[in-house]
N, C-alpha and C positions, 0 to 999 in steps of 0.2 A: 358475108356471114352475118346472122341478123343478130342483134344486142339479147342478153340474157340479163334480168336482175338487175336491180339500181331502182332508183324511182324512177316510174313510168306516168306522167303530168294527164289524168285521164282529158281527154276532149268534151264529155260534155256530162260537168259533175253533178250530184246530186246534191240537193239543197239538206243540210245537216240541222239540225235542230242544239240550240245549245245546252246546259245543263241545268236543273233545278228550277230556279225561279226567272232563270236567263231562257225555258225552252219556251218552244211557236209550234205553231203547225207550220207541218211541211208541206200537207198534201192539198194546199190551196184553200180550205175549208170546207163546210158544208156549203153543198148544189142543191139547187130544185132539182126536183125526184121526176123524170120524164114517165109518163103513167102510159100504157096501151093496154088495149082489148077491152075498152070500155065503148058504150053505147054512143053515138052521133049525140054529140054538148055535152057530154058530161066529162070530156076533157077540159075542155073551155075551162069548166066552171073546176075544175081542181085544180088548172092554171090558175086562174084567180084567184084563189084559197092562198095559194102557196105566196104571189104577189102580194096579197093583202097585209102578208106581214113578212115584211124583209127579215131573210137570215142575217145575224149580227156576223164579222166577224169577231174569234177565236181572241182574248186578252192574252197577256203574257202573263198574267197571274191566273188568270182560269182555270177551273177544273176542264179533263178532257170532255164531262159534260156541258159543257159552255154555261154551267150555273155558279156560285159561286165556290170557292177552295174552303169555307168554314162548314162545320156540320150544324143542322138546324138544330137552332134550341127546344131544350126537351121541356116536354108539358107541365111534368111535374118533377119536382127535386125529389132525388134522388134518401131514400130514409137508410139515415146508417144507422148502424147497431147499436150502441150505445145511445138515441133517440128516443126521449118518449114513445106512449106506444101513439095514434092515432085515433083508436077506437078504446079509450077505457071502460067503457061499461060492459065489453066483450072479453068473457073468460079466452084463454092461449086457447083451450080446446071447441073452441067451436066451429062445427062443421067436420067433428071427429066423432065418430061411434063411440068415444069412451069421452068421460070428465062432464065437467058443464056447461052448458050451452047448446045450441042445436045442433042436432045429431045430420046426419045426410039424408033423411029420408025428409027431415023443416025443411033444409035449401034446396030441393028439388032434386037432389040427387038419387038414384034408383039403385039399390042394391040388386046384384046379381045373382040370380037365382041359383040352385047347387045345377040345376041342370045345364044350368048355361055354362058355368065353370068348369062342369065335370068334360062339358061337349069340347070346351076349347083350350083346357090342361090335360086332359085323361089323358093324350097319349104323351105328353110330355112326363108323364110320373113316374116312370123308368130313369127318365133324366135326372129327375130332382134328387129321387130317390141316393140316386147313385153322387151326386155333387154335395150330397149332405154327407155321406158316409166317408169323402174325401178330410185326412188331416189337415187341408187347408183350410175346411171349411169353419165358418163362425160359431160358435151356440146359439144364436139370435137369428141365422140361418136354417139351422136344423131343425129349431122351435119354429120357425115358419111352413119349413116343409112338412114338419110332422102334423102341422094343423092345417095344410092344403092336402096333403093323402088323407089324414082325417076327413076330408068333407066333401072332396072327391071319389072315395073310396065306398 
């Protein structure tokens, strides 16, 4: 009668990776990448490529990208809130159709024609319509849609 259940000692086990800062590769690392359906030499020479600069392997502290586990530092720091501004001589609205400073039409920005808008909200304006009339909706919402059916319409 053959054995059920118990531990069973496997024959020929798989190599286990340990945890956290203790893990490896398992899978033996990166290979040279074997290339076909290319033209008479021009394996040779991808051979050669790939020899020219030996695959490292895999560190124990390694990212799975074999670069390193810190994220590269960033260009510029980061401006928090409470921060002077950068730009004092720049009113808060500039680059806004409303206040002082250049409006969007100085920094290159194009306004969109009623026809362009009407072409590519019209038929949402059943929609709007109807999500403004919703008691969920905002007043600052509603004032929005009534001045896109305004200009669509």
């Amino acid at each position: 009668m053959a054995e059920h259940g118990g531990y069973r000692k496997p024959s020929n086990p798989a190599a286990v990776s340990g945890p956290g800062a203790l893990s490896q590769r398992t899978d033996g690392g990166p290979t040279k990448m074997n290339l076909t359906g290319m033209s008479y030499g021009e394996n040779g020479a991808a051979n050669a490529q790939q020899s020219a600069a030996p695959l490292s392997a895999a560190s124990a502290g390694g990212s799975p990208q074999g670069g390193s586990s810190s994220p590269p530092p960033p260009h510029t720091p980061p401006v928090g809130l409470g921060d002077p501004t950068a730009y004092p001589d720049q009113p808060v609205t500039a680059g806004a159709d409303a206040g002082a400073g250049p409006g969007t039409a100085d920094i290159g920005l194009s306004q969109n024609s009623d026809h362009e808008i009407r072409q590519s909200l019209g038929p949402w304006a059943p929609v709007f319509a109807r999500m403004a009339d919703s008691q969920a909706s905002t007043p600052a919402f509603r004032r929005q849609v009534r001045q896109l059916l305004a200009r669509i319409t």
